[in-house]
C-alpha positions in Angstrom: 9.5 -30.1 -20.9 10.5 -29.2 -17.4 12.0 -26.3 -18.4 9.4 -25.6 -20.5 6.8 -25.8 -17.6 9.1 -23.3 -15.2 9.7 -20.7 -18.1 5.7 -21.1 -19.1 4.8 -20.1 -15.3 7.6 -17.6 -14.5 6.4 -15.5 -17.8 2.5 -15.6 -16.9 3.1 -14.3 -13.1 5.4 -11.6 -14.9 2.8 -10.5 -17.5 0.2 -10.8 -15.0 1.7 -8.7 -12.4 3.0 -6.1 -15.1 -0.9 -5.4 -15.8 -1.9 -5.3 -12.1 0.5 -2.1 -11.7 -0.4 -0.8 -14.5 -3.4 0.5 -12.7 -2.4 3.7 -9.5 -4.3 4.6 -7.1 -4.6 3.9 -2.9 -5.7 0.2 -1.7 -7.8 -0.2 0.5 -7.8 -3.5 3.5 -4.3 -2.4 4.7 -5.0 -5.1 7.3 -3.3 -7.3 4.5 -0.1 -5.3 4.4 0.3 -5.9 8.6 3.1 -9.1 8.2 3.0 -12.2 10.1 5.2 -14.6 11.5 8.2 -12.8 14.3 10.8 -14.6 12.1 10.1 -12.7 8.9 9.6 -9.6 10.8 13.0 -9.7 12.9 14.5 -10.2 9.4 12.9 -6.7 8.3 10.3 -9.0 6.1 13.0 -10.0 3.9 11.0 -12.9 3.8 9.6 -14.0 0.0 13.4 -16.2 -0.5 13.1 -18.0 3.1 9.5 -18.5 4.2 9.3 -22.0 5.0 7.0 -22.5 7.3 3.2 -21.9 7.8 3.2 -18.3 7.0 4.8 -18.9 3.7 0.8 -18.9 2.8 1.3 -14.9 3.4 4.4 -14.7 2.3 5.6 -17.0 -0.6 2.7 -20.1 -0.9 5.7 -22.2 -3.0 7.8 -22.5 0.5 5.2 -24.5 2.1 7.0 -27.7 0.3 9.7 -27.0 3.1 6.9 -28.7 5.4 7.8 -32.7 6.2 5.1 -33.7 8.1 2.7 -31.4 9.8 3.0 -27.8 11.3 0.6 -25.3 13.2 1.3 -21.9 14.6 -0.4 -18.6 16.0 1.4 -15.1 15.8 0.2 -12.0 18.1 0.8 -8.6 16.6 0.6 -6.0 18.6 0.1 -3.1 16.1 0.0 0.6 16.6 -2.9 2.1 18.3 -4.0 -0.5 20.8 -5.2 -2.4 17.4 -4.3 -6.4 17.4 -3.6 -9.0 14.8 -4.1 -12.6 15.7 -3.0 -15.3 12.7 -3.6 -19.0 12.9 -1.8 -21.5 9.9 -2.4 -25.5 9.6 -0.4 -27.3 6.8 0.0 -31.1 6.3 2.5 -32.7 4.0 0.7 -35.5 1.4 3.5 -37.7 0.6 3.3 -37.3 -3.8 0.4 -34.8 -3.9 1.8 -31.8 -2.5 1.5 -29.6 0.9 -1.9 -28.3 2.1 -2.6 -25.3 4.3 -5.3 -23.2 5.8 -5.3 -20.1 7.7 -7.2 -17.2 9.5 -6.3 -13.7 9.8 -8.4 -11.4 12.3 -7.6 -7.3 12.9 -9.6 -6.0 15.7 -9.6 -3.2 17.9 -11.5 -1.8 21.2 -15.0 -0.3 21.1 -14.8 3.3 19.3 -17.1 6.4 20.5 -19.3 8.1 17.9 -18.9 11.5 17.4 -20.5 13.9 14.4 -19.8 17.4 13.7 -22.5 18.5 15.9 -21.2 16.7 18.5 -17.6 15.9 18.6 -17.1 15.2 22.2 -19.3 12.4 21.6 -23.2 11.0 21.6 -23.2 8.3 23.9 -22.8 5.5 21.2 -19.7 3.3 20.6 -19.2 1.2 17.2 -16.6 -1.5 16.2 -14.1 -2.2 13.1 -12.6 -5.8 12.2 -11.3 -6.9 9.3 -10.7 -10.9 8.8 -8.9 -12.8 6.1 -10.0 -17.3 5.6 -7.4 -19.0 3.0 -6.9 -22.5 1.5 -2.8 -23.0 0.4 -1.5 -25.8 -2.0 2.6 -26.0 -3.0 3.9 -28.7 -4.6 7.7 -29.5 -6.3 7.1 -29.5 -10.2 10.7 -30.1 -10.5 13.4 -31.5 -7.9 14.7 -27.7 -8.2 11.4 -25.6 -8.7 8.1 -25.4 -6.4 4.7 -23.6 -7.1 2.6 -22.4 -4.7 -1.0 -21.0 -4.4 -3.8 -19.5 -2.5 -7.1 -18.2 -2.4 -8.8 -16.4 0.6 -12.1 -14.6 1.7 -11.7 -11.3 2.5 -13.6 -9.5 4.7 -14.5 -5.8 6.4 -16.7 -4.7 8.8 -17.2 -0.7 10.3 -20.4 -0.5 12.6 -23.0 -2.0 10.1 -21.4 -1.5 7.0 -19.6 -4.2 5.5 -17.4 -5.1 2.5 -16.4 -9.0 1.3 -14.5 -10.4 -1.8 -12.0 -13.1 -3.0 -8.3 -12.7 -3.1 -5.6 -15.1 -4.6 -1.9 -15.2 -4.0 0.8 -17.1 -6.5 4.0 -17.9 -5.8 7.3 -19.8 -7.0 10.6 -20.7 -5.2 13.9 -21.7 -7.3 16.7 -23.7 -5.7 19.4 -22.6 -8.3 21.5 -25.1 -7.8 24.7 -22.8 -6.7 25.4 -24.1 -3.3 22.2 -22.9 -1.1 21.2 -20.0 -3.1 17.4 -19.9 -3.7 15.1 -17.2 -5.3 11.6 -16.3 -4.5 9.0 -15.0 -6.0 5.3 -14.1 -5.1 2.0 -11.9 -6.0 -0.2 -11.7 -3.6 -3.6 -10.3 -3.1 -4.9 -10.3 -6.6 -8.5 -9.7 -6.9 -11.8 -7.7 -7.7 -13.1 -4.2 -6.1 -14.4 -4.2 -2.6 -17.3 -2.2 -2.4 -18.8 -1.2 1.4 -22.3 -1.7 1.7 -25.0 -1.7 5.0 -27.8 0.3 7.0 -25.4 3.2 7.8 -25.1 4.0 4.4 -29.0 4.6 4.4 -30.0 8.5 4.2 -33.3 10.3 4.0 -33.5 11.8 0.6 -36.3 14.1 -0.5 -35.1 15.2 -4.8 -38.0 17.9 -4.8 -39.8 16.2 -7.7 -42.1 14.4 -5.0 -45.7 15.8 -4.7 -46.2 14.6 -1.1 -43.7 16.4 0.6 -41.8 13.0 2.4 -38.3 12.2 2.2 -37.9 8.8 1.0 -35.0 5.9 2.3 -32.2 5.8 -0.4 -29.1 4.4 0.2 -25.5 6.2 -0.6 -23.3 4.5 -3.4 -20.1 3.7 -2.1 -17.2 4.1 -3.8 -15.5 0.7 -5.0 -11.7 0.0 -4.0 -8.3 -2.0 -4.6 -7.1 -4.9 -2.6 -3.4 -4.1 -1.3 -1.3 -5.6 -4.2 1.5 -6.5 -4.3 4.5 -8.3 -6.6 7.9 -9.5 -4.4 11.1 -11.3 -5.7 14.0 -11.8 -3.5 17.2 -14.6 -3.3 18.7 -16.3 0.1 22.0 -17.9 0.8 23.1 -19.6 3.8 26.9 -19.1 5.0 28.1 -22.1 7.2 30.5 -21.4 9.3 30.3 -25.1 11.2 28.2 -27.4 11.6 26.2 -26.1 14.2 26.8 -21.9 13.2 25.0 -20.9 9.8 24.2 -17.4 8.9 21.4 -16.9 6.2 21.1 -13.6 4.3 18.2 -12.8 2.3 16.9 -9.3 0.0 13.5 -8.5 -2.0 12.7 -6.2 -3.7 8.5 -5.4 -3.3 6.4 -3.0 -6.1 3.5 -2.5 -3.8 0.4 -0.9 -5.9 -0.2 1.7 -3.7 3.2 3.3 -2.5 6.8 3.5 -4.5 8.8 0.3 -5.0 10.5 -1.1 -1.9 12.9 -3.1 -0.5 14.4 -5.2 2.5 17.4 -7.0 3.7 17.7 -9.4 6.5 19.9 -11.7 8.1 19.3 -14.9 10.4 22.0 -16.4 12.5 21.4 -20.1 13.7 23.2 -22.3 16.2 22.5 -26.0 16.6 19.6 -25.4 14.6 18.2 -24.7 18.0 18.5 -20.6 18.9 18.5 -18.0 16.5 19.2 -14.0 16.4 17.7 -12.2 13.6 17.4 -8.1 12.4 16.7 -6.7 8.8 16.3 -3.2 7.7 13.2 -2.0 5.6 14.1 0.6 2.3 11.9 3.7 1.3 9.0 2.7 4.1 7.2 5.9 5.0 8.1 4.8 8.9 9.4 1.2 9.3 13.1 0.9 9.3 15.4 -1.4 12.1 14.0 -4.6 13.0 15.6 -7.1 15.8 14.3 -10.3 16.8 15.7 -14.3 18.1 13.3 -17.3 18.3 14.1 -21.0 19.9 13.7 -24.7 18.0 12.7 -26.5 20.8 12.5 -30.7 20.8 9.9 -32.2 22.5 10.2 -35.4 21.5 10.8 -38.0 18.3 9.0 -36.2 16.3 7.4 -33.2 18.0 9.2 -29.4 18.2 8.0 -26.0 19.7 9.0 -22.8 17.7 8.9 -19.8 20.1 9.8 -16.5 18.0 9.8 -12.9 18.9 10.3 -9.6 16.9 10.1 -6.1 18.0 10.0 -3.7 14.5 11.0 0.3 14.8 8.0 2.8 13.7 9.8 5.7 14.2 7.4 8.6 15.3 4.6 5.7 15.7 7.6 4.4 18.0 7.5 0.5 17.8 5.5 -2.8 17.3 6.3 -5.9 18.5 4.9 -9.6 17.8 4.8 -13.2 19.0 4.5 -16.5 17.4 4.2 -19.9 18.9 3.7 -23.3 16.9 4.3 -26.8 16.8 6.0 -29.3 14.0 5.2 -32.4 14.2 
C-alpha cells in the first residue's frame, strides 16, 4: 500500500507537470523566479535535493520534515538595479501531524519618474512597483523513507494604480533511497490561473464616432492575461564524509522552466563540525547567471537555541553580480 501511495503521487505530479509545459509562451511575476535562502544560492540553486530548512517552502515544500522543533529566518536579496527582495519563513514541527509553515515574499524598488513620449525627460510625477507573495506550507513523512510537501500562496502585483492578484500552489516530494545518504527531490512550483492587470490607469477617453453628442466616454483598456513563472525541478544529493566533523554534500537538478529552455545546476556544500560551511555551484544554459560562492555559520546559543548566519554572492555577468543575506533562528 505504501508503495502504492508513493507511485500513485509520483505519477500525478508527472502527468500534471507534462500538461503545464505543454503550453509556451513568456511568464509573467518573475519576482517568483528571484531564489531565496544564501545557502541554496551559494550552491548555484542546486537546491530541490537539499532544502531543509524554512525556504524549502520555495524550494522543495517535502524538506520542511527536516524541521525538529521550530525555525524562523529572513533573507535580504540585493537584486540588480537597486531593486530588493526581503523573505520572511516560520515553520513549527507537530509531533504526528506533520510540519507547518508560513511565509512572505516582498520585491520593491525606489520611486520611478514618469515619462511619455511627449515628454521623455520627465513630467514631474513619480510612481512605484512591488510585487508580494503570502503562503501556508504543510510536509509530512508518508513513509519512514518518502515525504510530501505542499503549498499555496497569494500572489500579488502592483505598477502605480494598476494591479494584478491570484493563487498559486507548489507540490513537492523528497525520497531518501535508502543507498547510504542519497536522497532525490522533486518539486512543481507555481501552478495556477492567469493574472490579469486591472486599475484607474488603464482608464482612457474613448469617443467610437457612433455617438450623437460629440463626448468621449470613460472606457477602460482590456489587459492582456498572463502565466505564473512555472516551473518543474528534480534533482538527487549525497553526502561524502570524510570524518566525523568534515562532510562534503553534492547535489544536481535539472529545472524545465515554462518560459526559457530546460536548465540545470550543480552545487556542492562543505561542512565542518556542523558549525562553518563553504559552499559554490554553477548554473547551466542561464541567459546570465553562472559561478556562485558563498559560506554560512551554525551558531549554538544555548540547549536548544541556534543562529544560522549565511551569505552568497551569485555572478550576473554583464549585470555583474548579486549578493544576499539570510539570518534565522532554530529553536
Amino acid at each position: 500500500m505504501k508503495r502504492f501511495i508513493i507511485a500513485l503521487v509520483l505519477l500525478g505530479l508527472a502527468q500534471s507537470a507534462s500538461a503545464a509545459f505543454s503550453k509556451a509562451g513568456t511568464a509573467g511575476a518573475q519576482f517568483l523566479k528571484i531564489g531565496v535562502g544564501s545557502r541554496y544560492q551559494g550552491m548555484g540553486e542546486a537546491s530541490v535535493a537539499v532544502s531543509s530548512d524554512v525556504y524549502a517552502m520555495y524550494w522543495n515544500p517535502a524538506g520542511l520534515v527536516e524541521i525538529d522543533n521550530s525555525a524562523v529566518s529572513f533573507t535580504n536579496v540585493n537584486w540588480l538595479l537597486d531593486i530588493d527582495l526581503n523573505y520572511f519563513g516560520y515553520a513549527r514541527n507537530f509531533e504526528d501531524v506533520g510540519v507547518f509553515g508560513v511565509s512572505a515574499m516582498i520585491l520593491s524598488m525606489d520611486e520611478q519618474e514618469v515619462r511619455t513620449f511627449e515628454e521623455q525627460d520627465g513630467t514631474g510625477e513619480t510612481y512605484g512597483a512591488s510585487s508580494y507573495a503570502v503562503g501556508l506550507s504543510f510536509a509530512r513523512h508518508l513513509t519512514a523513507k518518502f515525504a510530501f510537501g505542499a503549498s499555496v500562496k497569494y500572489v500579488g502585483e502592483k505598477i502605480d494604480f494598476v494591479k494584478s492578484h491570484g493563487v498559486a500552489v507548489d507540490f513537492g516530494t523528497l525520497l531518501y533511497t535508502g543507498f547510504n545518504s542519497l536522497r532525490m527531490g522533486m518539486s512543481i512550483t507555481n501552478m495556477g490561473p492567469e493574472m490579469t492587470f486591472t486599475g484607474s490607469n488603464l482608464e482612457v477617453s474613448y469617443n467610437s464616432g457612433d455617438n450623437s453628442s460629440g463626448n468621449n466616454v470613460l472606457a477602460e483598456l482590456k489587459a492582456t492575461g498572463y502565466d505564473l513563472p512555472l516551473a518543474f525541478r528534480v534533482g538527487m544529493a549525497y553526502d561524502f564524509e570524510f570524518s566525523p566533523q568534515s562532510v562534503l554534500t553534492v547535489s544536481a537538478e535539472m529545472k524545465h522552466p515554462n518560459d526559457h529552455e530546460q536548465q540545470g545546476a550543480i552545487g556542492a556544500e562543505f561542512g565542518y563540525d556542523q558549525r562553518y560551511f563553504l559552499r559554490g555551484g554553477y548554473k547551466l544554459n542561464y541567459d546570465e547567471e553562472s559561478l556562485a560562492l558563498g559560506g554560512g555559520l551554525f551558531l549554538p546559543m544555548g540547549n536548544q537555541t541556534s543562529l544560522v548566519v549565511d551569505y552568497a554572492w551569485q555572478d550576473f555577468g554583464r549585470l555583474e553580480s548579486a549578493q544576499r543575506f539570510s539570518v534565522g533562528f532554530t529553536f
